[in-house]
C-alpha positions as a Markdown table, in Angstrom:
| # | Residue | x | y | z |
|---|---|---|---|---|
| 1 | Unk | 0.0 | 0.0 | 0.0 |
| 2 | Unk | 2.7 | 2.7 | 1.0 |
| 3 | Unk | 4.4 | 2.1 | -3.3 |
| 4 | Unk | 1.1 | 2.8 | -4.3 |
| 5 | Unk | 0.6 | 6.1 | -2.2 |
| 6 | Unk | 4.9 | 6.8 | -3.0 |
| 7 | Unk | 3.9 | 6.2 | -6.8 |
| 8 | Unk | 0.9 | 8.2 | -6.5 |
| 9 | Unk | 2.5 | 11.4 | -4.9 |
| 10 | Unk | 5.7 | 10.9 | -8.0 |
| 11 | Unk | 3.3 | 11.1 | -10.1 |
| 12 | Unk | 1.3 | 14.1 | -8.9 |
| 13 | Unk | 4.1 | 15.4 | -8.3 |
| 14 | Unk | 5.8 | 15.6 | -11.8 |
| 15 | Unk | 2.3 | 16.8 | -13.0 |
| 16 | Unk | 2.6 | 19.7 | -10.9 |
| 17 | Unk | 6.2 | 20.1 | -12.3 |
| 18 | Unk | 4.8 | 19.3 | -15.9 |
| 19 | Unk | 2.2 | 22.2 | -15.4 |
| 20 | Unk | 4.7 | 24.9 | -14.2 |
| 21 | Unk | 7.3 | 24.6 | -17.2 |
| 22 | Unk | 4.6 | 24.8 | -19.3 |
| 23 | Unk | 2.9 | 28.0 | -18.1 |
| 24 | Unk | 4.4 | 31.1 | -19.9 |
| 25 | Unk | 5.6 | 33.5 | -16.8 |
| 26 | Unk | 3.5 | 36.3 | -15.5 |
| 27 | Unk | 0.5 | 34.5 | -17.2 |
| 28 | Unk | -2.8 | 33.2 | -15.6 |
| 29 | Unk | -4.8 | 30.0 | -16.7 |
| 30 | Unk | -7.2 | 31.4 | -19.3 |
| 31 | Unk | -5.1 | 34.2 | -20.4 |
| 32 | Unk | -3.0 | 34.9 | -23.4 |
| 33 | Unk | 0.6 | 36.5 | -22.5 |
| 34 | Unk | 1.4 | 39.4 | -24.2 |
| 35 | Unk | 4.6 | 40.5 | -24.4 |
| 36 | Unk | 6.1 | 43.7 | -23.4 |
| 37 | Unk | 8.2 | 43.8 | -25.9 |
| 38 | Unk | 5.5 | 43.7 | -28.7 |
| 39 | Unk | 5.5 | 47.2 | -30.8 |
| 40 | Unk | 3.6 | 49.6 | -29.8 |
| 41 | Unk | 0.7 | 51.3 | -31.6 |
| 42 | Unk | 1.1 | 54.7 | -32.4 |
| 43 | Unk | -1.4 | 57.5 | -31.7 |
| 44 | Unk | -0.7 | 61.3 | -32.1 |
| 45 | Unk | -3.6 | 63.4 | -30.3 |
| 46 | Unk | -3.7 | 67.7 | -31.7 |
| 47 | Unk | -5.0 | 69.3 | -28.9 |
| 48 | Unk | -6.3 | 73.2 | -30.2 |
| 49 | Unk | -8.1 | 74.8 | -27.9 |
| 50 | Unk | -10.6 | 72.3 | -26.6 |
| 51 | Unk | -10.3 | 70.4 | -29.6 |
| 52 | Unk | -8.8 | 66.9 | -30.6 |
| 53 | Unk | -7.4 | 65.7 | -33.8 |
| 54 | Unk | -8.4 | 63.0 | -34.7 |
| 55 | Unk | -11.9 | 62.8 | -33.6 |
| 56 | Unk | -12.2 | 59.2 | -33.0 |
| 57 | Unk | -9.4 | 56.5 | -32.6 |
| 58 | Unk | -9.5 | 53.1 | -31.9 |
| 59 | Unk | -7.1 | 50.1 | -31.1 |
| 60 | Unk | -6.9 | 46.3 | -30.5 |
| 61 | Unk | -7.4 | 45.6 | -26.7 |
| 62 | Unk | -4.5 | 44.1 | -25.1 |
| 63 | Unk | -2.3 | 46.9 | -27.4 |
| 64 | Unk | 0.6 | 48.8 | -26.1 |
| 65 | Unk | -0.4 | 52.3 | -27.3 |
| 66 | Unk | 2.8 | 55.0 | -27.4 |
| 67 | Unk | 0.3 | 58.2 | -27.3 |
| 68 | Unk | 2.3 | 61.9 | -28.5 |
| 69 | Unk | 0.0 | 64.8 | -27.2 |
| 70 | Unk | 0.9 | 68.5 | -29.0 |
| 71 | Unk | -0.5 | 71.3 | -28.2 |
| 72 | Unk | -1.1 | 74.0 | -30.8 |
| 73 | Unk | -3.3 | 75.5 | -28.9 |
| 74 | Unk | -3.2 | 79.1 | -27.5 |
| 75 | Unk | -3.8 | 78.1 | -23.8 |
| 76 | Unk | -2.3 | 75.4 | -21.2 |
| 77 | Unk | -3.9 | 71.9 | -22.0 |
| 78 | Unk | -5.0 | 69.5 | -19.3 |
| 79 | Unk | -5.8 | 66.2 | -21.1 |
| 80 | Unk | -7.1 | 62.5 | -19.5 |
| 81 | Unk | -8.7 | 60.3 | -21.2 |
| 82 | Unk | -11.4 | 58.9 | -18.9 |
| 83 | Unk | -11.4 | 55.1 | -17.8 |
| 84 | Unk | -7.7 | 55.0 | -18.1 |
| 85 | Unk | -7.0 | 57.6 | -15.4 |
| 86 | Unk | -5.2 | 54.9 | -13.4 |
| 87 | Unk | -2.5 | 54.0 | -16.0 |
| 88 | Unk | -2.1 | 57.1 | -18.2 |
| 89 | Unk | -1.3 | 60.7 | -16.5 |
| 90 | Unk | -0.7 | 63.2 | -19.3 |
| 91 | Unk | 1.0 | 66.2 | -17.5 |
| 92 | Unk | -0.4 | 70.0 | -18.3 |
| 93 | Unk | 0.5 | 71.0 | -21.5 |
| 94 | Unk | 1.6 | 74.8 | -22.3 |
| 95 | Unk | 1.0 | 76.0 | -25.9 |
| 96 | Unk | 3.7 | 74.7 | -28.5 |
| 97 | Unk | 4.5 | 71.8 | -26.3 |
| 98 | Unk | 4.6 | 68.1 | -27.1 |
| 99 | Unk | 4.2 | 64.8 | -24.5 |
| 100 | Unk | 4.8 | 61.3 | -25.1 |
| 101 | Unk | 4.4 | 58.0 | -22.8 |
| 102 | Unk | 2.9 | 54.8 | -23.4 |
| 103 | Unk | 0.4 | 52.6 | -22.3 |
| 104 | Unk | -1.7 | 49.2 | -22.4 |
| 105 | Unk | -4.8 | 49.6 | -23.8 |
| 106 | Unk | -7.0 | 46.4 | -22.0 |
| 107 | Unk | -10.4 | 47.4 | -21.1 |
| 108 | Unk | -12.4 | 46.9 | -24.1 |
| 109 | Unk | -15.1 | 49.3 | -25.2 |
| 110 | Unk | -15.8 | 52.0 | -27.7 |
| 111 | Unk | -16.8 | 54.7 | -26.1 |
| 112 | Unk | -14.1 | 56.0 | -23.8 |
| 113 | Unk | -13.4 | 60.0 | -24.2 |
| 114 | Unk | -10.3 | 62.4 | -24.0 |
| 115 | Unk | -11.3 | 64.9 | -21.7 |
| 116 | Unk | -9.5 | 68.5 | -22.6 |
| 117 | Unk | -9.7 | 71.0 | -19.7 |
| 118 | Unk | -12.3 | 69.0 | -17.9 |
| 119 | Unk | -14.6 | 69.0 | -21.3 |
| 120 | Unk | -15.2 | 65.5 | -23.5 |
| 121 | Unk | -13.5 | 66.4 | -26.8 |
| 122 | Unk | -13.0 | 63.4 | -28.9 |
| 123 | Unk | -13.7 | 59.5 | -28.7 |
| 124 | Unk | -11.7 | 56.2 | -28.2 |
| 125 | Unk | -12.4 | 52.7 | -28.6 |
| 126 | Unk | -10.6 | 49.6 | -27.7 |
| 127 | Unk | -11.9 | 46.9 | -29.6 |
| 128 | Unk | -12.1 | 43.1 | -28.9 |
| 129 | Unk | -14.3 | 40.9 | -26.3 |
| 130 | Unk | -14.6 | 42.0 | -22.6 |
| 131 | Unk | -14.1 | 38.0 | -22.3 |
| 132 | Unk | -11.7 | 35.9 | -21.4 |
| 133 | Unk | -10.9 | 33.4 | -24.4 |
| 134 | Unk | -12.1 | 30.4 | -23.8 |
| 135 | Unk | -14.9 | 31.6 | -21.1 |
| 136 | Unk | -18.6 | 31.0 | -21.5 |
């Protein structure tokens, strides 16, 4: 009885070792790794007084997104684009002055908004499913 419960635990054992190697690092069951080194999708905003250029933008969800803000504006710029105020801080922007910084675009809808001086002024959209592949 006591080879069968010694085969038993090898065996679990190795499964659980099996299962580990296997598993890309930093990933969870369900989930698809994406790599940080992937390129990133470019988006240039035109801020002008309250305005944005382009009016509408969208990108894959799960897409590193390099973002340039200029402002050709006549006036300081405040810019935040709403949802993503966690994991994107654009600093104040003074007339003439251009900003860049990245970051990953993974909650999925189409209606997010760049807010210029506290004012929605144009649209974004990440597309893809709100799902996890695989989940029903």
């Amino acid at each position: 009885m006591t080879r069968y419960l010694a085969l038993f635990g090898l065996i679990l054992l190795s499964a659980v070792a099996l299962a580990l190697l296997r598993a890309p690092q930093g990933a969870s069951p369900g989930r698809a790794a994406v790599s940080s080194d992937a390129p990133a999708e470019t988006l240039m905003l035109v801020v002008t007084d309250g305005g944005v250029t382009p009016a509408y933008a969208a990108v894959a969800k799960g897409s590193r997104v390099r973002l340039i803000v200029k402002n050709r504006g006549t006036t300081p710029a405040q810019i935040a684009l709403a949802g993503y105020e966690g994991k994107l801080a654009v600093p104040s922007l003074a007339p003439g002055v251009a900003w860049s910084g990245t970051f990953r675009a993974d909650l999925p809808g189409d209606d997010f908004a760049w807010i210029v001086d506290g004012k929605p002024a144009a649209r974004f959209a990440v597309t893809g499913s709100h799902l996890v592949e695989g989940h029903r």
